[in-house]
C-alpha positions in Angstrom: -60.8 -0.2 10.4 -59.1 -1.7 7.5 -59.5 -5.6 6.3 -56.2 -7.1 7.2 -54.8 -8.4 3.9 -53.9 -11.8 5.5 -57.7 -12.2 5.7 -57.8 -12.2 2.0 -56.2 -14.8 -0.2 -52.8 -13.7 -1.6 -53.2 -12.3 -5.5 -51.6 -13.5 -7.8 -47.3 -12.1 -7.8 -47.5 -8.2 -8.7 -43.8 -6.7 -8.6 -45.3 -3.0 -8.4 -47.0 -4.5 -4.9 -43.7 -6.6 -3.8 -41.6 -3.3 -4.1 -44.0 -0.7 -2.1 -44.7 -3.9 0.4 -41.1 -4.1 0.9 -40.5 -0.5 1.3 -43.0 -0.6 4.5 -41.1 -3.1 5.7 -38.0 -1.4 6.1 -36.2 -3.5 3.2 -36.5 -1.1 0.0 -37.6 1.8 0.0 -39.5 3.5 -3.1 -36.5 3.6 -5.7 -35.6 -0.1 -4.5 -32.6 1.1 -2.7 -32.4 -1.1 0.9 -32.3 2.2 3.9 -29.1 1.8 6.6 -30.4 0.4 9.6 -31.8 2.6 12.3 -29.5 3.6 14.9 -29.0 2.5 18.9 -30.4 4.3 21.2 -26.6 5.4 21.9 -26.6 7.5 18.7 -29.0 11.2 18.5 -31.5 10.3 15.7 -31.8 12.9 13.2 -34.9 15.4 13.2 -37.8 14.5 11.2 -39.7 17.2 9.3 -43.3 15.6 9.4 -44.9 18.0 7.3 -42.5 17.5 4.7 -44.5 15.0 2.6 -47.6 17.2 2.4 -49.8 17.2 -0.3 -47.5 14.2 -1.7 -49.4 11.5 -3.5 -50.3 8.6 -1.0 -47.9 5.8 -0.4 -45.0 8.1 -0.9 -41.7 7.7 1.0 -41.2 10.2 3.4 -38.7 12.7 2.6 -36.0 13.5 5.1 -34.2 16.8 6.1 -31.0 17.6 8.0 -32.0 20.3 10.5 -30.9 23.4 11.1 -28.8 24.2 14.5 -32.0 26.3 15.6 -34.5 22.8 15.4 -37.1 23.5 19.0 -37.2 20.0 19.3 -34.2 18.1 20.0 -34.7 16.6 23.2 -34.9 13.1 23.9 -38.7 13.4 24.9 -39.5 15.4 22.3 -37.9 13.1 19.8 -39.8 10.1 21.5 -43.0 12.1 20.8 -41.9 13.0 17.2 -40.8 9.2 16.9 -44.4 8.3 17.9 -46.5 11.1 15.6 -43.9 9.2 12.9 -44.9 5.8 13.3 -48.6 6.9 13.3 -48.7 8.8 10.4 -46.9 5.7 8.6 -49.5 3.7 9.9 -52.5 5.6 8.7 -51.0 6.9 5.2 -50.1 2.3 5.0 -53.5 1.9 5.9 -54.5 4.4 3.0 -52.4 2.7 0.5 -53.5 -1.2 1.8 -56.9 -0.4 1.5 -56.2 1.0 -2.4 -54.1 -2.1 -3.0 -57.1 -4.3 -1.8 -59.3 -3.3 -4.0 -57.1 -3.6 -6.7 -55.9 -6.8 -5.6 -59.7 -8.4 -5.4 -60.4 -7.0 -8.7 -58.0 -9.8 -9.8 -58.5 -12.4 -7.2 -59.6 -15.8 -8.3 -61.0 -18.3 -5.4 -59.0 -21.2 -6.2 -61.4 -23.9 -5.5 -64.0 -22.0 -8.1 -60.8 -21.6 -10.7 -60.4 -25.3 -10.5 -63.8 -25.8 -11.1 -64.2 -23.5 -13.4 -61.1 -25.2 -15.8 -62.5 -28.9 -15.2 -65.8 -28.0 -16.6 -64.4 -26.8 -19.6 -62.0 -29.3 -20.2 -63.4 -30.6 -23.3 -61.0 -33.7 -23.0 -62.4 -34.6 -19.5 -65.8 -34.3 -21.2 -64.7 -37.0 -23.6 -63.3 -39.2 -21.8 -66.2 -39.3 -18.9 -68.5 -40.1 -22.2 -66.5 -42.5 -23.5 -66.2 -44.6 -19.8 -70.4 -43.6 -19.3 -70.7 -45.5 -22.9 -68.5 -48.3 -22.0 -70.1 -48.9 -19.0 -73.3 -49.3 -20.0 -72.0 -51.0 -23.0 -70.5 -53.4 -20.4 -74.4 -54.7 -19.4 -77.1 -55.5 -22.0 -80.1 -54.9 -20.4 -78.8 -51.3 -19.4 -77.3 -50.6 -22.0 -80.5 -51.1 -24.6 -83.3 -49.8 -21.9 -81.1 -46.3 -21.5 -80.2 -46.1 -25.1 -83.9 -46.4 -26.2 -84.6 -43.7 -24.4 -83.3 -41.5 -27.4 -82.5 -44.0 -30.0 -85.3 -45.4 -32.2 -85.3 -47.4 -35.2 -87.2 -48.4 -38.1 -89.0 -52.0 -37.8 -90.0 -53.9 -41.6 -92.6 -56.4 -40.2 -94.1 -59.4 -42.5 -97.0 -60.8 -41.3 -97.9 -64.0 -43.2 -100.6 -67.0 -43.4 -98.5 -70.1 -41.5 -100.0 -72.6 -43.8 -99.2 -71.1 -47.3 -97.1 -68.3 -46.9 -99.8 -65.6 -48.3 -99.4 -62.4 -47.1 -102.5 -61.1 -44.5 -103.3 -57.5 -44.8 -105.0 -55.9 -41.8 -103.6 -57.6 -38.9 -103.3 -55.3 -36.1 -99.4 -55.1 -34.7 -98.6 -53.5 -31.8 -95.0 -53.2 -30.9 -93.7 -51.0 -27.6 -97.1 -49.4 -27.8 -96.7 -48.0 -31.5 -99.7 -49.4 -33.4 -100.1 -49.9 -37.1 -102.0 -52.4 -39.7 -100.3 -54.5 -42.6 -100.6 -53.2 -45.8 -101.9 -55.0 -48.8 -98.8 -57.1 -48.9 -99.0 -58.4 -45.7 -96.0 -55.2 -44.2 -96.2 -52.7 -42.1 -93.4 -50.5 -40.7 -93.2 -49.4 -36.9 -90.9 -47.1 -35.4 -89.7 -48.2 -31.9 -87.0 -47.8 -29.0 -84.2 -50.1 -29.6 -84.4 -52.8 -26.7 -86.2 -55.6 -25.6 -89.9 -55.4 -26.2 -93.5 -57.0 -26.7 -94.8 -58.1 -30.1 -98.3 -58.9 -30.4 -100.0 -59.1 -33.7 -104.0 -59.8 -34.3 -106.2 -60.4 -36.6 -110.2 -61.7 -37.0 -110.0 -65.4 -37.5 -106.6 -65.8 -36.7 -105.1 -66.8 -33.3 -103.2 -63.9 -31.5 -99.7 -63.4 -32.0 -97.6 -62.8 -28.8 -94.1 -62.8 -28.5 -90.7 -61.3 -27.0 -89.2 -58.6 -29.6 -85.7 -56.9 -29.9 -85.3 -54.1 -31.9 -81.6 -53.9 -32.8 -80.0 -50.0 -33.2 -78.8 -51.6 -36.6 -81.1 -50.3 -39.7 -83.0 -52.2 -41.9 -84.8 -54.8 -39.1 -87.3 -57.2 -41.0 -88.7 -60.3 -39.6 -91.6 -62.4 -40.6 -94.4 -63.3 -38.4 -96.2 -66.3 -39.3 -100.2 -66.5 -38.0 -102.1 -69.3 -37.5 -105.7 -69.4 -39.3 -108.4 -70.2 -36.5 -111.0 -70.4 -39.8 -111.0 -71.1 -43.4 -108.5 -69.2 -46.1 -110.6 -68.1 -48.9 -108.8 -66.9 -51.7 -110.1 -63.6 -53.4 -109.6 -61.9 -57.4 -110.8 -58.1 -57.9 -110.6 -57.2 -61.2 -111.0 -53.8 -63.6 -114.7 -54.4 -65.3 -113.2 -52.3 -68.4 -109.4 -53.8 -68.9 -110.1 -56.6 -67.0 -106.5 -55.9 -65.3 -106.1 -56.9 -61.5 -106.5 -53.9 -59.0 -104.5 -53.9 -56.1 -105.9 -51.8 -53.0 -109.0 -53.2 -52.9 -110.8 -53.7 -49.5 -112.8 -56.9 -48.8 -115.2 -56.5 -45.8 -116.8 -59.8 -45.0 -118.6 -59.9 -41.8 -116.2 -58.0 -39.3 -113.0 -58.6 -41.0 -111.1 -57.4 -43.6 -108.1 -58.1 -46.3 -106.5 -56.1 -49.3 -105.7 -56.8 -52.7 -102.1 -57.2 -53.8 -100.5 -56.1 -56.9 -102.0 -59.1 -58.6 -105.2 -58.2 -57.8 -105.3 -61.2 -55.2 -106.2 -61.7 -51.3 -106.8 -63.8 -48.9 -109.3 -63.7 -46.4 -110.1 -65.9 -43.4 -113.2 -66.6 -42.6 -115.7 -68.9 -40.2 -117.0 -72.6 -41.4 -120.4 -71.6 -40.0 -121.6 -71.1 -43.3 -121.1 -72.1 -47.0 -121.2 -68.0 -47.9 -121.3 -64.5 -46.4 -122.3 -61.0 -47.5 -119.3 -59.2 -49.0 -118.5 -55.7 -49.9 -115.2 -54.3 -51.9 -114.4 -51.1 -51.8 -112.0 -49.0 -54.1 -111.1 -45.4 -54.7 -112.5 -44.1 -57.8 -114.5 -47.5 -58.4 -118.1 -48.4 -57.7 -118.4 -50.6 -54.6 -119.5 -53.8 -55.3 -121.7 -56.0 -52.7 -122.1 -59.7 -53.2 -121.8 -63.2 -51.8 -118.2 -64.7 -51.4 -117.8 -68.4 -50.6 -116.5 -70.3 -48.2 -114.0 -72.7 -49.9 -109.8 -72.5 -50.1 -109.9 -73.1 -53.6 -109.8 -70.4 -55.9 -113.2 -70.3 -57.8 -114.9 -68.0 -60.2 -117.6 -67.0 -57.7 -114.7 -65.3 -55.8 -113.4 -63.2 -58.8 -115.5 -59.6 -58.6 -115.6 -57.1 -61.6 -115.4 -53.3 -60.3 -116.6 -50.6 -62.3 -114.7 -47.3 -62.4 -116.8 -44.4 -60.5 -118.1 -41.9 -63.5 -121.1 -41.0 -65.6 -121.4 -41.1 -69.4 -123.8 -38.4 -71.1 -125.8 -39.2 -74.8 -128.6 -38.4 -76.6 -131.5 -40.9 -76.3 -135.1 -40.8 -78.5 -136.4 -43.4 -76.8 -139.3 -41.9 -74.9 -140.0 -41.0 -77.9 -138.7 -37.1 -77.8 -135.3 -36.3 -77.7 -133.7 -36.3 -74.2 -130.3 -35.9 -73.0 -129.5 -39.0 -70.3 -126.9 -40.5 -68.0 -125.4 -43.6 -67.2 -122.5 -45.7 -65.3 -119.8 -46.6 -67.6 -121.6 -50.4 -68.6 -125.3 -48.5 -68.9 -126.8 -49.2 -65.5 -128.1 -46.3 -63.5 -129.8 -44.9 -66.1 -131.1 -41.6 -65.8 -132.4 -38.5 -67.7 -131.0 -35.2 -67.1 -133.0 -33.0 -69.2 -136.2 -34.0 -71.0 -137.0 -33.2 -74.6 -139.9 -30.9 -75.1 -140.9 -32.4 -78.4 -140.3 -29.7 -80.4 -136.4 -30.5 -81.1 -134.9 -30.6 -84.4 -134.0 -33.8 -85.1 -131.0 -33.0 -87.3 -130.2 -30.6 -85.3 -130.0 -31.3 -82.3 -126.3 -31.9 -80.9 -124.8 -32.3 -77.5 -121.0 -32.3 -77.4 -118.8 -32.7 -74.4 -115.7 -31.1 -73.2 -112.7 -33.7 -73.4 -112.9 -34.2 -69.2 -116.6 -34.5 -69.7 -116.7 -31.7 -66.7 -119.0 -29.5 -69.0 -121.6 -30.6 -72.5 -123.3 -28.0 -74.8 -126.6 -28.8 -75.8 -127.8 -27.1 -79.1 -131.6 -27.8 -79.2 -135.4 -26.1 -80.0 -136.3 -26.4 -76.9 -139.3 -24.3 -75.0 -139.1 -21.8 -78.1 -139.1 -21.7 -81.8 -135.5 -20.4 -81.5 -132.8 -22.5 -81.2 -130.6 -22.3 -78.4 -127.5 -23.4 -76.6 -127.0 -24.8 -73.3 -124.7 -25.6 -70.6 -124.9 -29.1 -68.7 -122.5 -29.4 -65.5 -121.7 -32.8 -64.9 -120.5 -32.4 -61.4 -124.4 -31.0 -60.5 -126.6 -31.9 -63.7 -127.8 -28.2 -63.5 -128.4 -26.7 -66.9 -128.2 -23.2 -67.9 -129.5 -21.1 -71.6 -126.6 -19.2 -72.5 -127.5 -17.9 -75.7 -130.6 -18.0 -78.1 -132.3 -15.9 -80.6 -133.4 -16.0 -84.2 -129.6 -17.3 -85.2 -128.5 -20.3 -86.5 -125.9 -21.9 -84.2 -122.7 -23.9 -85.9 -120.7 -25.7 -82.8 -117.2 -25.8 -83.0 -115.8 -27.5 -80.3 -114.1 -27.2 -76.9 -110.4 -25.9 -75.8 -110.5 -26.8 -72.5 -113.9 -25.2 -70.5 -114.0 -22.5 -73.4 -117.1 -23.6 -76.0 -116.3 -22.0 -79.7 -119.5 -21.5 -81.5 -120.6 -19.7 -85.4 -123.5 -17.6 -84.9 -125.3 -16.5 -88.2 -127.8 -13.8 -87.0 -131.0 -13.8 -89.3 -132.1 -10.6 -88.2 -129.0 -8.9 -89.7 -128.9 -8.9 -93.5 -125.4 -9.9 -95.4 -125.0 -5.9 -96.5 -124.4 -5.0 -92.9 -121.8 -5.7 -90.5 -122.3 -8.3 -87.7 -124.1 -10.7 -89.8 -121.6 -13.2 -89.0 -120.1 -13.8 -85.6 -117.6 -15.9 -83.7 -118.2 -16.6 -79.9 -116.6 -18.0 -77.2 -118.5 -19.1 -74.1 -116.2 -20.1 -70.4 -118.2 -22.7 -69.2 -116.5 -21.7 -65.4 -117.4 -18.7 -65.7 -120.7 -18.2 -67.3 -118.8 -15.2 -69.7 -119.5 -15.1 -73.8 -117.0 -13.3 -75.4 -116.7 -12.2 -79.1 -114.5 -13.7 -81.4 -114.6 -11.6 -84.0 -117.2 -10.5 -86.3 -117.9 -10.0 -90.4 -117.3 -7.0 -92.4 -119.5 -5.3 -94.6 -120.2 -2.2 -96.7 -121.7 -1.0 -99.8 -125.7 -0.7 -100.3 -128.6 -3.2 -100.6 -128.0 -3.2 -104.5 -124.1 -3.6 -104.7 -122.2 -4.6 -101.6 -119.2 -6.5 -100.3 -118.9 -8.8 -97.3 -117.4 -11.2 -95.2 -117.9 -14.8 -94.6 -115.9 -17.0 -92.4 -115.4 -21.1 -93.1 -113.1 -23.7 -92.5 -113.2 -23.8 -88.7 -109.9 -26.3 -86.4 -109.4 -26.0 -83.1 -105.3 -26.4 -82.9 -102.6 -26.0 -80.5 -105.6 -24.0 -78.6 -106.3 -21.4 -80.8 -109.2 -21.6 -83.6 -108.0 -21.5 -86.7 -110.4 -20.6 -89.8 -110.4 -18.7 -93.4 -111.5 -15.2 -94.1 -112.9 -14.5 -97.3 -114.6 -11.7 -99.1 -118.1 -12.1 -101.5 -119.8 -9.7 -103.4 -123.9 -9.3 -103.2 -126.7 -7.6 -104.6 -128.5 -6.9 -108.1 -125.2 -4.2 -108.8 -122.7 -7.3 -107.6 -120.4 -7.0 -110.1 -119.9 -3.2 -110.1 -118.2 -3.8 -106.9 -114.3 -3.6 -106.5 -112.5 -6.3 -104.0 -108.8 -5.4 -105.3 -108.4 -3.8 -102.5 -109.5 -6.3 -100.3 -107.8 -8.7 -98.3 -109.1 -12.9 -97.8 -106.8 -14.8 -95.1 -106.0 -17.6 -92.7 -106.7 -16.3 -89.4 -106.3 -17.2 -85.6 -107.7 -16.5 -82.2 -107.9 -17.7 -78.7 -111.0 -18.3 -76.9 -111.2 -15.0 -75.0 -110.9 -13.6 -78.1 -107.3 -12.0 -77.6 -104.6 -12.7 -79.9 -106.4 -12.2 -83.3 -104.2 -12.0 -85.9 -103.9 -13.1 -89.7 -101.6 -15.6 -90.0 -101.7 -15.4 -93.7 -103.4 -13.1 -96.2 -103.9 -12.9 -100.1 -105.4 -10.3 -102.2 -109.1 -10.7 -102.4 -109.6 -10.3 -106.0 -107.3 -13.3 -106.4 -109.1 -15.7 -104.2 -111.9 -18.2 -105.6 -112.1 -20.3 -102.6 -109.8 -22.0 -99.9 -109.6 -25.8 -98.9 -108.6 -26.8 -96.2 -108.1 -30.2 -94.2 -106.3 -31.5 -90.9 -104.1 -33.6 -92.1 -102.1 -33.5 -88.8 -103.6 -33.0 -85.2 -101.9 -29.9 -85.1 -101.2 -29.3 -88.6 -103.8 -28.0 -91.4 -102.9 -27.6 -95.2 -104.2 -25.1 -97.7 -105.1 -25.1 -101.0 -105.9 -21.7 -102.2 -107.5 -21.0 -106.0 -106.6 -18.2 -107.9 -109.9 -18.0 -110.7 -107.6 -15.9 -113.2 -105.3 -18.7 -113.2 -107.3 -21.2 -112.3 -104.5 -23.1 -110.3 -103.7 -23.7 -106.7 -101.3 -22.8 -104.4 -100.8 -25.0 -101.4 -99.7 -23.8 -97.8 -99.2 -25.5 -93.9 -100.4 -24.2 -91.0 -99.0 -25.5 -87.1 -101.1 -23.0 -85.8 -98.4 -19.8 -85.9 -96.7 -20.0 -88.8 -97.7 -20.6 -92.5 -95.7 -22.1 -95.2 -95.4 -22.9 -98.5 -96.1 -27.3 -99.2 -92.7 -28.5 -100.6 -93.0 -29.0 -104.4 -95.3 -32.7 -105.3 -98.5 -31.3 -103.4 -101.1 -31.2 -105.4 -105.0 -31.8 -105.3 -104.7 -35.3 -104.0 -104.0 -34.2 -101.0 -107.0 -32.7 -100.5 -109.6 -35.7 -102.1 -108.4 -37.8 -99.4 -110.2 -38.8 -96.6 -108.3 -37.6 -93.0 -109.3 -39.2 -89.7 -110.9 -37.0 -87.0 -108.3 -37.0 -84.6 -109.3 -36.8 -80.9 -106.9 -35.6 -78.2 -106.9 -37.2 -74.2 -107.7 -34.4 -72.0 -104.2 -34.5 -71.0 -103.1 -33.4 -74.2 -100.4 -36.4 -74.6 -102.2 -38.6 -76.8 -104.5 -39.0 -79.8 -107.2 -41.4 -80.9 -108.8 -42.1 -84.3 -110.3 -44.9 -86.6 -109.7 -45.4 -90.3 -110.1 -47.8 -92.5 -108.0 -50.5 -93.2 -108.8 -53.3 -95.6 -112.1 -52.5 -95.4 -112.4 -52.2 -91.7 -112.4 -49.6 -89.2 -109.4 -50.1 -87.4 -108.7 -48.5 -84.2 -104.9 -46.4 -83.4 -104.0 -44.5 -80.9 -100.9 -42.3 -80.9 -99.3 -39.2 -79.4 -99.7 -35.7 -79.1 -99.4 -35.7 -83.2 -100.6 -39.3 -84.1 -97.1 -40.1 -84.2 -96.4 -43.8 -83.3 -99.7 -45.3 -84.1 -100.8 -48.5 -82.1 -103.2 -50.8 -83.4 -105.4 -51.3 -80.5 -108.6 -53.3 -82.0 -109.2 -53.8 -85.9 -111.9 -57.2 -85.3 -115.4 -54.8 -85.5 -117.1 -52.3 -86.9 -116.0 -49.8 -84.1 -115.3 -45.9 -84.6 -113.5 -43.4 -82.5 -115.7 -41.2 -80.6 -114.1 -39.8 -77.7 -111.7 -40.4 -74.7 -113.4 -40.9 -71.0 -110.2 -39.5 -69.1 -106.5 -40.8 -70.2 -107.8 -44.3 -69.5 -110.2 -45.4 -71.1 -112.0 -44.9 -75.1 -115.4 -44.2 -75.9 -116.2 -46.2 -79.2 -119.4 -46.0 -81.4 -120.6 -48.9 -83.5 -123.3 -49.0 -86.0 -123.9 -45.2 -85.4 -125.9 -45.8 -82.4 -124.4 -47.8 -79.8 -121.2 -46.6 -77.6 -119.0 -48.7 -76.2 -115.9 -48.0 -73.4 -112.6 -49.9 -73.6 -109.0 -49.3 -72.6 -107.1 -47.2 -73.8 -103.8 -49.5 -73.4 -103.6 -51.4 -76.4 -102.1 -54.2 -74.1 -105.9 -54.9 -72.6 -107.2 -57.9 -74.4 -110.7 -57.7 -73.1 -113.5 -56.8 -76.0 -114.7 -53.2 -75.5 -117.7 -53.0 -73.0 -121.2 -51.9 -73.9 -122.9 -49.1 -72.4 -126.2 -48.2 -74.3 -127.7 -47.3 -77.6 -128.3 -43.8 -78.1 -129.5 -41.4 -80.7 -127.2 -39.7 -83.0 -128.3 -37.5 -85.7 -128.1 -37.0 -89.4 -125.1 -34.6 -89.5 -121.6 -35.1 -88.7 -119.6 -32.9 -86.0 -115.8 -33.2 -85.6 -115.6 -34.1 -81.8 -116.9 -35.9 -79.0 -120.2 -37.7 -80.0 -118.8 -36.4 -83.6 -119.5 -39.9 -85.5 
């Protein structure tokens, strides 16, 4: 049986529905047009073809027909019985329809209760306006209003925790605030990071009375307050100072028996300690710095005891003969520690044996006679002191210097003779590695009697590359029967893997007597090339790419003067020489081309001999004692001593070059 449709909630108006609902009920029929009303039961009703509508689409009207004089049934009990079949096929073909028109209907139904649910929750302005009263309500009460905003509100909290009595700052008090903990920093601050509300301070530290306290942290940014604690011992005031520049170092840790304070930008602290005692063990500790153990004492005046020297962490390398054979040893940066690396054998050349460092002092090349009658070169690395033979053999061995971990050596080989290629080599050796690779090598051709060959000379490291002078000799009893017109003699480059070999500059060999050169510049080295038919010069500048003719007034004198040796910082930035001035070595630093000189100490007998990192110089005096001192001309301390050592007779541009 059908769902009556007044069990279901009316949908919404459909005129298509109204008209065919009001056609059942006997006020319009399908066109709209309202029927004449039935007749009385005085009146014969007209016959009624119930098979007329057939095969007609459901919820049609039925059609009516006017029957024929012949019509079977025109009794009144037949038409009673027709009237009857009528109504029931009306109501089954409604029923039809009704239950077509419910479906349709429900498809569009909306429960009213869920439509005005539905349209509140997604009212955006009743969503607004219920936040709006939720935030003035609990905006209305204080103690609500901070406890439930701090559930999802926090802020930023600048504590200052200082000495009561005079105002210094104590570094690593304990602070605990709405159980976020943290320590003070070296100017007595620390930062926390707390829900907004009322809360519980308490700050602690050794030899202090505890700190406790009621806190609000406010939504507003930038909270600072200042907590003031109250010694329970006495306040000794502390000074940690660089051994080197004798500047202040801030970050410094002072451990005294179990407490602890940090220096400040001034190098300063205070620390509280008991009266038990007139003085207590302390330690001071310092990133990159040598920790230094002592005694502090117990006083609140500032006294020299309580002013400690730190020495930056670091060993310095050199040659010593004081054993009496030549070995290479190591040192802290004011000569204590001392300790050798690698023994002498006895059989080392004297004035020849070299040791030169890279300009981080990460790698050294030793060249020495060692455990053979050969000479031979080897690697030291600092970081393990483990030392390796790289290359050896009946050569003679001409260091050149370093760019970067790459070693540039000349290798004369004596087993090759100067008619045959080879004779002459250039290496470079990668000190991370362990690789050697060749440079470049000599020409040669001709016979024993009457041949031509290369030689190379005038050796710079610049702008990375190594920069030196090709040049072609004759040799042999026929010398002079031997043609170098067409022969070239250059100024020629090559990086340390030995790529990038090219001639910068050539000249016709025949016209070549010899080449000068001298580094006038850090980066830049002039030329003075002699033609012997001429017998005059012609002078040139090379930046280490590109050469070009000096600007008329060069001459000779350029080249009988006396350059510094200029040493760069490992960083590159900066360059370091001495030269005199008034008859004394004078100290300058400058930058990347010795531009800007400083001044930085001119009152001894002091020469440039290297740079320990960007910090700090490495000074020589009297050719056999090295100093360290800052390398910021600003420092007024006197440069620092750290050993004598042993430096031979012959002079190397570089590190331990003087």
């Amino acid at each position: 049986m059908a769902k009556n449709i007044t069990d279901v909630p009316p949908p919404d108006a459909d005129p298509e529905l109204e008209k065919r609902v009001g056609m059942i009920m006997g006020e319009k029929n399908a066109d709209g047009i309202t029927p004449a009303k039935p007749l009385d039961n005085s009146q014969t009703p007209p016959p009624i073809d119930i098979f007329a509508n057939r095969g007609a689409p459901v919820g049609t009207a039925p059609v009516t027909t006017t029957p024929s004089a012949d019509t079977p049934f025109d009794d009144n009990n037949t038409a009673k019985a027709v009237d009857e079949i009528v109504a029931k096929e009306g109501d089954t073909l409604l029923a039809v329809e009704d239950t077509e028109n419910l479906k349709a209907a429900q498809r569009h139904i909306v429960n009213p209760e869920r439509s005005k649910f539905k349209r509140l929750i997604t009212n955006k302005w009743l969503w607004i306006v219920s936040i709006l009263v939720v935030i003035i309500a609990v905006a209305a009460v204080p103690y609500t209003r901070y406890t439930l905003l701090g559930l999802v509100i926090k802020n930023d909290v600048t504590l200052m925790v200082v000495d009561s009595k005079n105002g210094t700052t104590v570094s690593n008090a304990q602070v605990s605030l709405h159980g976020q903990q943290a320590k003070t920093d070296a100017s007595g601050k620390v930062v926390i990071r707390a829900q907004i509300g009322n809360t519980k301070l308490i700050v602690t530290k050794q030899y202090y009375k505890n700190y406790t306290a009621s806190y609000f942290v406010s939504y507003k940014a930038g909270q600072t307050s200042k907590v003031e604690l109250v010694a329970s011992g006495r306040r000794v005031p502390v000074t940690v100072i660089n051994r080197i520049t004798g500047k202040p170092l801030a970050g410094a840790t002072i451990s005294v028996l179990d407490t602890t304070a940090k220096t400040d930008q001034k190098g300063q602290a205070v620390i509280v300690l008991p009266t038990t005692d007139t003085s207590f063990h302390v330690d001071i500790s310092l990133n990159g710095y040598h920790t230094v153990s002592g005694a502090i004492v117990v006083t609140d005046q500032a006294v020299k005891a309580n002013t400690f020297n730190m020495l930056p962490s670091g060993s310095i390398y050199f040659l010593s003969n004081l054993s009496g054979k030549i070995d290479v040893v190591k040192s802290d940066l004011d000569g204590s520690n001392r300790m050798t690396v690698l023994a002498g054998t006895g059989k080392e050349d004297p004035n020849a044996t070299i040791l030169m460092a890279s300009r981080d002092w990460r790698y050294l090349v030793l060249s020495a006679i060692r455990d053979t009658p050969q000479p031979a070169l080897y690697l030291i690395d600092t970081s393990t002191d483990k030392v390796t033979n790289f290359d050896s053999g009946n050569s003679t061995f001409t260091l050149l210097g370093w760019t970067g971990h790459n070693f540039l050596y000349d290798v004369i080989r004596n087993t090759v003779v100067n008619s045959q290629p080879g004779h002459e080599a250039l290496k470079g050796y990668n000190a991370e590695t362990g690789q050697i690779n060749l440079l470049d090598q000599n020409q040669a051709e001709g016979t024993t009697t009457a041949f031509a060959f290369q030689s190379f000379y005038n050796f710079n490291i610049i702008n990375g590359s190594l920069a030196y002078n090709t040049q072609w000799y004759t040799g042999g009893t026929a010398a002079s029967s031997v043609d170098l017109s067409t022969k070239s003699d250059s100024i020629r480059t090559v990086i340390a893997n030995g790529q990038s070999k090219k001639d910068a500059q050539t000249f016709p060999a025949n016209t070549v007597s010899y080449m000068q050169a001298v580094l006038t510049k850090p980066q830049i080295i002039d030329y003075a090339v002699f033609n012997p038919t001429t017998n005059t010069a012609s002078y040139y500048a090379f930046d280490g790419q590109t050469v070009t003719a000096s600007p008329s007034g060069v001459d000779q004198s350029v080249f009988s003067q006396a350059y510094p040796i200029y040493l760069i910082s490992p960083s590159g930035s900066q360059t370091f020489w001495s030269e005199l001035r008034d008859g004394k070595k004078s100290l300058f630093i400058g930058d990347q081309n010795a531009g800007g000189p400083k001044l930085i100490n001119s009152t001894g007998d002091y020469t440039a001999y290297g740079w320990y990192s960007d910090n700090y110089l490495l000074v020589s005096y009297s050719g056999s004692e090295l100093y360290i001192m800052a390398a910021d001309s600003s420092s007024a301390t006197n440069p620092l001593k750290i050993t004598d050592y042993y430096k031979p007779t012959m002079t190397y541009n570089g590190y331990n070059g003087q």
